[in-house]
C-alpha positions, 0 to 999 in steps of 0.5 A: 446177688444183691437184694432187699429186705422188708421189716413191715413191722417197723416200715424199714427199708433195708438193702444189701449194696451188691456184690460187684466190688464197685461204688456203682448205687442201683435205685434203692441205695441212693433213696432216703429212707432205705438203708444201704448194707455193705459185707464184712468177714469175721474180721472185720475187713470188707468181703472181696466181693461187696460193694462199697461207697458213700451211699452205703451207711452200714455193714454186716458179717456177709461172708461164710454165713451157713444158711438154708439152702434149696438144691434144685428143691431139696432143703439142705444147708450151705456156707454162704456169701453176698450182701444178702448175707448181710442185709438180713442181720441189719433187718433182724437188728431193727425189729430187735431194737423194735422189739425193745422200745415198741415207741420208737419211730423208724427214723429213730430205729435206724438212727439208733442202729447206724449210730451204734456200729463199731467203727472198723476204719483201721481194718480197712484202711483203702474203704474210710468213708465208704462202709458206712458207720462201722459194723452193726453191734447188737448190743450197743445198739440195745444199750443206746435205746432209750429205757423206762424203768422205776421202782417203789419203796413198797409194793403190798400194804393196807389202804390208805397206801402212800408209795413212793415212786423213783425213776431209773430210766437211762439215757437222760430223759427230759421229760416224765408221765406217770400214770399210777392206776389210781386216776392220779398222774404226774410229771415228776421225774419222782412221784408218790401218790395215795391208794385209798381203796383195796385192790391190785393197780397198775402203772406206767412211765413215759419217758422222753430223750433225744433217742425218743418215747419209752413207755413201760408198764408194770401190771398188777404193782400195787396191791392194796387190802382192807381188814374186812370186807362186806356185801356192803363195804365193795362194790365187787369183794371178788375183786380182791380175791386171787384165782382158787380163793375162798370169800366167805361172807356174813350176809343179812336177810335184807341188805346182800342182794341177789345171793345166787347170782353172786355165788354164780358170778363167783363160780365163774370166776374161778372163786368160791363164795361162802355165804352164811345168812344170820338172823335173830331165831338161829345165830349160834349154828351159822357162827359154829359152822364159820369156827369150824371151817376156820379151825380146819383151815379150809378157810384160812385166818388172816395172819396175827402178828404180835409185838409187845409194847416195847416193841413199838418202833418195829411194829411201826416199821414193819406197817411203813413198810409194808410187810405186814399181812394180816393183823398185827397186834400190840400186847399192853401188860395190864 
């Protein structure tokens, strides 16, 4: 029995060619837009029963497929037969294609689907011309999907960060759009760029070939600190703080604003923040308790990493980079 399939996804049309053994086309089969499906075997050879002709532009294993099944209502399985068999795997195939490249128009998807079959003409010699393109190849037809994709010399570091961006997208694109997180863009198949302030970026390419758009984004790439951070020095110091962390802070009786409600915004975030208020009548209490949570580690210490002078070079590799976190300090014998 033959059959269609919607993907609504993807607004694909897909439609099994019937089982009568004939070249005779019903009404979808000969409609633009609609992918006609003939049924092979597991060898490739066209299934006794399918139909075949000029209008079919695809094929699809449709013989002995195991499949659910409803015996008069009771569920069970059973070793199926028809193009509906087939029509399925060439459904599947565009949302997975879909799926791969979310860009991509449906013209192309089936472009891509039909274009990347195997060719089985040698298996069926008396049907050359009337199988469509071949039988669908799942990965060939991924493989023919255009793909963005980049990497960068260095992902961690203190601002102000230069980072390089290289594109290694495939199937030859002609046209690039960065959008690096930062307010800068570009369409330069390569790019680079400055972060000036701490925090966590994103970024995005766009890549263009004849296959279509393909977008990818990698969230939270770029991650940029300072050494200190105060009330005064970021609008929102959380901001640099993962989830469970601790942010302990020397505020003035004058200038850190509402203490409460900084610490409630912390809570709610799933932060901690320790607030230690300085004046002129007792600074020695505040700094021993800070030492003291220090030394305990329950505030951890930014790492110290130190080089002696004739070591330079490294220490200056290790900062351009990018592998350095904490401090890094050079020892000058005096």
């Amino acid at each position: 029995m033959g059959g269609a399939s919607r993907c609504s996804l993807v607004r694909a049309w897909v439609t099994s060619a019937g089982n009568s053994n004939t070249t005779t086309a019903g009404f979808l089969e000969s409609k633009d837009g609609v992918i006609n499906v003939a049924s092979t075997t597991s060898n490739d050879t066209k299934s006794g029963f399918s139909s075949y002709g000029v209008e079919v532009e695809v094929s699809a294993p449709g013989s002995s497929i195991y499949n659910t099944y409803s015996n008069h209502g009771s569920p069970s399985y059973a070793w199926l037969g028809g193009t509906s068999m087939a029509s399925p795997h060439v459904t599947g195939l565009i949302g997975l294609v879909r799926a791969y490249n979310p860009e991509l128009e449906k013209h192309k998807v089936d472009s891509v689907v039909i274009a990347t079959a195997d060719n089985i003409d040698a298996q069926n010699p008396a049907y050359i011309g009337l199988l469509g393109s071949g039988r669908i190849n799942a990965r060939r037809a991924l493989e023919g999907t255009p793909f963005a994709d980049f990497d960068v010399d260095i992902t961690f570091g203190q601002a102000p960060l230069a980072v390089q961006f290289t594109d290694h997208s495939y199937l030859n694109p002609t046209a690039w759009d960065w959008d690096l997180g930062n307010g800068d863009t570009s369409t330069d198949t390569n790019t680079t760029t400055v972060y000036t302030a701490p925090g966590k970026y994103t970024v995005s390419l766009t890549t263009q070939c004849d296959a279509g758009l393909k977008t990818t984004t990698k969230t939270d790439l770029i991650y940029t600190v300072v050494d200190t951070v105060g009330g005064d020095s970021l609008e929102d110091p959380l901001g640099l703080l993962a989830p469970g962390g601790t942010l302990v802070a020397i505020a003035t009786l004058v200038a850190d604003g509402n203490i409460a409600a900084r610490q409630a915004a912390a809570e709610a975030a799933g932060k901690r923040f320790v607030l230690a208020i300085l004046d002129d009548r007792d600074c020695a209490s505040t700094l021993e308790r800070l030492a003291m949570l220090v030394q305990t580690r329950r505030v951890p210490a930014p790492e110290v990493e130190c080089f002696p002078v004739e070591q330079v070079r490294e220490a200056h590799r290790k900062i351009a980079t990018g592998h350095v976190r904490g401090k890094l300090v050079l020892k000058i014998r005096g």
